[in-house]
N, C-alpha and C positions, 0 to 999 in steps of 0.2 A: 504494500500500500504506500504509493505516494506522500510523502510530509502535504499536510493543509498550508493551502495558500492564505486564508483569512479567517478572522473570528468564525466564522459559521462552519467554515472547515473545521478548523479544531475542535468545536463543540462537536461536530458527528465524530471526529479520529478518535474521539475521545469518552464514545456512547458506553461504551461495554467496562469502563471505568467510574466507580462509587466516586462521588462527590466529594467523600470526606479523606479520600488515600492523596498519598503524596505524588504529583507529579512536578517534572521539570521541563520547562517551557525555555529555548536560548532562540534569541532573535535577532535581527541586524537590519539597521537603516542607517540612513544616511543625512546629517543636519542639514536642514536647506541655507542657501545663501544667507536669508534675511536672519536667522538664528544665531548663525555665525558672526556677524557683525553685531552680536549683544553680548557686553561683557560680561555680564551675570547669568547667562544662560546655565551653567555648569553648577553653579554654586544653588540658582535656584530648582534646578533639578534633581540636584544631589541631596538638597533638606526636604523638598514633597515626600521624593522617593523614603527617607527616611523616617518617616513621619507615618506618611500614610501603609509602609511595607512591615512597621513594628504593631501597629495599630490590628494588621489585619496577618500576623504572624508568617509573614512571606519574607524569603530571606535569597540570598546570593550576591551577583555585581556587575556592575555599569563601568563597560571600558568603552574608553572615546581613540580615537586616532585616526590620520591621515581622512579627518569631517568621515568617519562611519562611527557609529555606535555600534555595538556586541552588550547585549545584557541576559543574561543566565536568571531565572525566577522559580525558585523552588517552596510550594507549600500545597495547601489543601486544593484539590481541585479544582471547585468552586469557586479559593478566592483567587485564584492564578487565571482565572479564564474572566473575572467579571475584571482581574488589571489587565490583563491582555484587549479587553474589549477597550476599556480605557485607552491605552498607549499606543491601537493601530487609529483611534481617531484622533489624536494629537497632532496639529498639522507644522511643528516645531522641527519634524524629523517626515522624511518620505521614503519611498523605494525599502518597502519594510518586508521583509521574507524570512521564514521561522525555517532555521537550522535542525533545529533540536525538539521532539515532544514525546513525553511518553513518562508512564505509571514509573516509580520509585522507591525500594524499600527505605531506603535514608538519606538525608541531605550532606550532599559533602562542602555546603558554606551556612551550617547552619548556627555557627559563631560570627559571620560576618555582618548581620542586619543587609545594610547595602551600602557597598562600599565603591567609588568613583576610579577609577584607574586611567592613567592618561598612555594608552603606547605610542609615544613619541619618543625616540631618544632625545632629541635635543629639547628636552623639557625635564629629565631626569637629572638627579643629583648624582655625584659619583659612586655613592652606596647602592643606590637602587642600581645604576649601571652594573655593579657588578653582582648584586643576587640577580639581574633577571638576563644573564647572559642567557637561558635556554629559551627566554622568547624570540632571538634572532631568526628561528627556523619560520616564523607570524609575521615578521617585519621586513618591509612596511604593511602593515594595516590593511587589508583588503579582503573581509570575512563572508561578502556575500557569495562567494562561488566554495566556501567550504564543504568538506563532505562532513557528514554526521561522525567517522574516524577522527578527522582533525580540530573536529569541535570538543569532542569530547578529549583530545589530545593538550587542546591548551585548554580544556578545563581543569582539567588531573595537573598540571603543571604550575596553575593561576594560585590553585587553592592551598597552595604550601608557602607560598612566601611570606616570610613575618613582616617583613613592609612591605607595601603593595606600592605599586611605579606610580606614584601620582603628584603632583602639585604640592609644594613646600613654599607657602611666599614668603618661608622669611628666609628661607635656607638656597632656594633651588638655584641651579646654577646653568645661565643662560651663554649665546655665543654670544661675540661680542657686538651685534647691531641689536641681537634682543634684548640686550642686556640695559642697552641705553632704552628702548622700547618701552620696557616690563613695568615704567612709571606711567605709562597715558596710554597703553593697551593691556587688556586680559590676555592671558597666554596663548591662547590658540589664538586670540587678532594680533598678537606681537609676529606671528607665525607669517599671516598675510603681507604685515608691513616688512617686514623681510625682507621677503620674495619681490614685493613692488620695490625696495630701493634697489636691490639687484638687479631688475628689468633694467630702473633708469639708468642707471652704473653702464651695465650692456650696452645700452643705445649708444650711451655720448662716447663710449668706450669705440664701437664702431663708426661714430660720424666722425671722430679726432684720426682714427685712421685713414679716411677718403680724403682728408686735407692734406 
């Protein structure tokens, strides 16, 4: 049987499984533009999700990188498919397709609430750099053509790190254009502004050569 394309799919993939058993739900989309240019996006994603996933005893983790989301959801049936119905209507994030679904005897993050992960290297502190040398075989970031093997490959991988790769603003340590950045952009739009002074860098770089 085929992975469900959308909520109504999972609800049938999902018929001949009680309501109250554990299953685990991993999905992948993609931030739109207009999201991306919101510096608060992350932070206020990462307190809903915390909020409302201890409230309703749902647990695992939200990784961001190279603008795709990966978020792994593990709890009761029932309340895993009424946040699933939640999260494919959210129009913050698009091109949303479920990796991962299926019944579960135990949670293997179910110490973690929900926790924000950034795979970016160049957003990583030098610690995290070197616990999460085994994510190189993931990077760069491109989860939507995973097989259900390799999802489950960096999940078993994800769920053993004592620090998880993510954002430190007082600590984290950026290259040297983000570095100047990191005071009047959020990390991922430090990322954008980058990329645009290196464009212009490019240009004048090529027009001072044709003189």
């Amino acid at each position: 049987m085929s992975l469900p394309l959308n909520h109504a799919d999972t609800v049938n993939y999902l018929d001949d499984v009680a309501d109250t058993a554990l299953v685990r739900l991993v999905y992948v989309s993609s931030l739109t533009l207009s999201s991306r240019l919101q510096a608060s996006i992350f932070d206020k994603v990462e307190a809903h999700a915390r909020h409302y996933n201890e409230q309703q005893g749902i647990t695992g983790t939200l990784c961001y990188g190279n603008s795709h989301f990966l978020q792994c959801l593990e709890g009761e049936k029932s309340k895993v498919l009424a946040l699933q119905q939640r999260i494919f209507g959210d129009e913050r994030h698009k091109n949303v397709r479920i990796l991962l679904i299926k019944a579960i005897d135990q949670r293997i993050f179910y110490d973690w609430r929900m926790r924000l992960l950034f795979l970016e290297r160049w957003l990583w502190s030098p610690a995290t750099k070197q616990q999460a040398v085994q994510l190189s075989p993931f990077l760069p970031f491109a989860p939507h053509g995973w097989s259900i093997e390799r999802t489950e490959h960096f999940l078993a991988i994800i769920k053993n790190f004592e620090t998880p790769p993510h954002i430190n603003a007082a600590g984290i340590t950026y290259n040297a254009l983000g570095n100047m950045l990191k005071h009047v952009a959020a990390p991922h739009q430090a990322f954008l502004l980058v990329q645009a002074v290196l464009a212009v860098l490019l240009v004048i770089g090529l027009l001072l050569l044709n003189y």
